[in-house]
Structure formats: structure tokens, C-alpha cells
N, C-alpha and C positions, 0 to 999 in steps of 0.2 A: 614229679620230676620233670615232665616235659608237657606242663601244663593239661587243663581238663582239652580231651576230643571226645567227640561226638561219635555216635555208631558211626553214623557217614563216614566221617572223617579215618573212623580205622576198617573199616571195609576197603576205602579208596588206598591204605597204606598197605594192608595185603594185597591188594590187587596191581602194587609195584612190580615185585616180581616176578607177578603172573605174566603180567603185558610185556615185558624187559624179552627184547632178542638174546640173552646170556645165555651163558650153560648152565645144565642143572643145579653144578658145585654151588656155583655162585649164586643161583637161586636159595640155595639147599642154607647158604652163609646168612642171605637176609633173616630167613625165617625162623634161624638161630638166635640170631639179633633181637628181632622182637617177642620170640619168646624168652629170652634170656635168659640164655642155654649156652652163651659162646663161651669156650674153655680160656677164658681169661686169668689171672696169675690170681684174683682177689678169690674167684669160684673155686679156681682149683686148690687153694690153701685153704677155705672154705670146706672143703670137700676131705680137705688131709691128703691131700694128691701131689700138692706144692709145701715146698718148705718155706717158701715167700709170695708175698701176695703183690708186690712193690714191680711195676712197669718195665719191661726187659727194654723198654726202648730209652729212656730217661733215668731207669732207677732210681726215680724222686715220690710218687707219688702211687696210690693202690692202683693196679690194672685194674679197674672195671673199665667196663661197654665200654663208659662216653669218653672215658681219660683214654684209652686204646685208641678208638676210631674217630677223635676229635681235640680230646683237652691238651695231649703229650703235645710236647713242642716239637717235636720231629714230624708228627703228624699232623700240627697243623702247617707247617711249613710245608707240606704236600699239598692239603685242600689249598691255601694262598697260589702255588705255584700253578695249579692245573686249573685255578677257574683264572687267574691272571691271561694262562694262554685261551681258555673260552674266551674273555673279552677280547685277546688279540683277534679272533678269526670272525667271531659273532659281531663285534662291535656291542654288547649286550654286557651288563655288568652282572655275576649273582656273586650275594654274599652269603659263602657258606653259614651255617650254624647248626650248632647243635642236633636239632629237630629235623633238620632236613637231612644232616650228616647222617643220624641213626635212622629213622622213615622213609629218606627221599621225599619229593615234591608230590602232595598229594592235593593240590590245591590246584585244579584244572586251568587256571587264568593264570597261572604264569607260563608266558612264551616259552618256549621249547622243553616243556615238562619233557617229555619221553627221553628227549638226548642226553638232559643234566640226569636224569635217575638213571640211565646207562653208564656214566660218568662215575657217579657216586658210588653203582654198584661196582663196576670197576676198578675206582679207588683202595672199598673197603678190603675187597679181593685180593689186591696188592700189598698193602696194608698186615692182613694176616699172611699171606705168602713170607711176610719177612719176619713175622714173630717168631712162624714154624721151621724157618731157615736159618733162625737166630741173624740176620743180616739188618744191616742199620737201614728206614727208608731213604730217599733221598728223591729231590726231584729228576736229576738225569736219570735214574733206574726206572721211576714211574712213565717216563715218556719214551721210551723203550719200550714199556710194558704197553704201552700205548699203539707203538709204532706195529708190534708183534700183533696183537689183539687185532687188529684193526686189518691189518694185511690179512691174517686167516680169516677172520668175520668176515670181509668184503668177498671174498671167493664163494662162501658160502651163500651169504647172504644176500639181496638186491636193493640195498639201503641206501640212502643218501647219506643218512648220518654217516657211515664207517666213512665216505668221505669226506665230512667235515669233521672228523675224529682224526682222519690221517693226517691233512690242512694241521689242525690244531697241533700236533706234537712230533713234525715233524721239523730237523734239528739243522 
């Protein structure tokens, strides 16, 4: 599904949310994800848990993982909109996909590896936040979610990123 990797290569993609300054939750979320375990509408109709297996954000297509956390057109209008404002602040283009969408960046030579997989994991965070809230995503709510995330991490934290996190989605 997301091509042959290498031991390397999935050592390096656990070790995403090892190294990620997040909270547990959201650690606790990726390593859902790659085991593929997240309570999606396709698993849980799967399961006999759901009565439908069909994408609460779209209602077009089966919830699994990647249509969830990347294929739904709601959600991609999210990943479009939050690396658009990375290239505002970075000056630096990435194009989301698939692979990185689900894994993050485990591929050490791309410049700011750590800040886009904080991003991402952030994202997907949000992401589910509105499945479980039944609420549509949208990008004003994500850069909110941003603006929120970013002001308590920085108090916490002694990062530079949370200020080029705050830079980026502030409105």
C-alpha cells in the first residue's frame, strides 16, 4: 500500500513519535496509525461496532486510515492549507503525501524533518479531534488549534520551533 521500506526505514518511522515534543495522546494516536488500530468507520463496521463504514466527513467514500487522514477532501484541504502557511514563514515548499501524511518524514535529509513531523502529528490530532466531536474540519479551526497548541507548548517547552509554529498560524 505505501510501497516496499526497509527495516531502517521503519525503525526511523517509530522513532517519529518517540523524538516529537507531543503529548502522550498524540503519541499514543501515531502508534495507532501504524499499527492499524485507529477506530475508523471501515474497522469499526468491520468489527460490527458501526452500522456504516462510509467517512463522517465526506460521506462518499470508506473511512479507512488514508481516506481519513489524507484522501477526504476536507482533509486534504487542511494538509494544502497548513503547509501553504509553512511555505509562508519558511520560504521552503513540502508536498504533502500520502506516506508522509500516515509515517511523517523519516528520511533525515529533508530540511526541517522534526518541525514538519510535529506539524503532521498535530494535524492528524486535529483531524480526529473532529471525527470524535462529530465537527466539520476546516482550516480556520486548525490554525486556532495551532495558535492554542503553540502558546501552551512554548510555556512549557524552550523550542524555537513553537515560535516558528506561532509565526506560521498566526491570523
Amino acid at each position: 500500500m505505501h510501497g516496499i521500506l526497509t527495516d531502517e526505514q521503519w525503525e526511523n518511522i517509530f522513532l517519529v513519535p518517540r523524538i516529537a515534543p507531543v503529548d502522550n495522546k498524540i503519541k499514543d494516536l501515531q502508534y495507532k496509525i501504524l499499527m492499524r488500530f485507529l477506530p475508523t468507520n471501515y474497522l469499526l463496521f468491520e468489527m460490527k461496532k458501526n452500522n456504516s463504514q462510509t467517512c463522517v466527513f465526506c460521506m462518499l467514500e470508506p473511512e479507512t486510515i488514508e481516506h481519513l487522514l489524507f484522501d477526504c477532501v476536507h482533509v486534504r484541504n487542511i494538509w494544502l492549507h497548513v503547509f501553504f502557511e509553512w511555505q509562508n514563514v519558511t520560504g521552503h515548499n513540502f508536498e504533502p503525501t500520502l506516506q508522509s501524511c500516515i509515517f511523517g518524514i523519516f528520511d533525515r535529509s529533508v530540511q526541517y524533518i522534526n518541525e514538519i513531523n510535529i506539524i503532521i502529528l498535530l494535524v492528524k490530532s486535529y483531524i480526529m479531534k473532529c471525527k470524535y466531536e462529530n465537527i466539520m474540519p476546516s482550516p480556520e479551526a486548525v490554525s486556532k488549534m495551532f495558535s492554542y497548541k503553540v502558546s501552551l507548548l512554548s510555556q512549557v517547552k524552550n523550542i524555537d520551533l513553537w515560535l516558528l509554529l506561532k509565526l506560521m498560524f498566526q491570523n
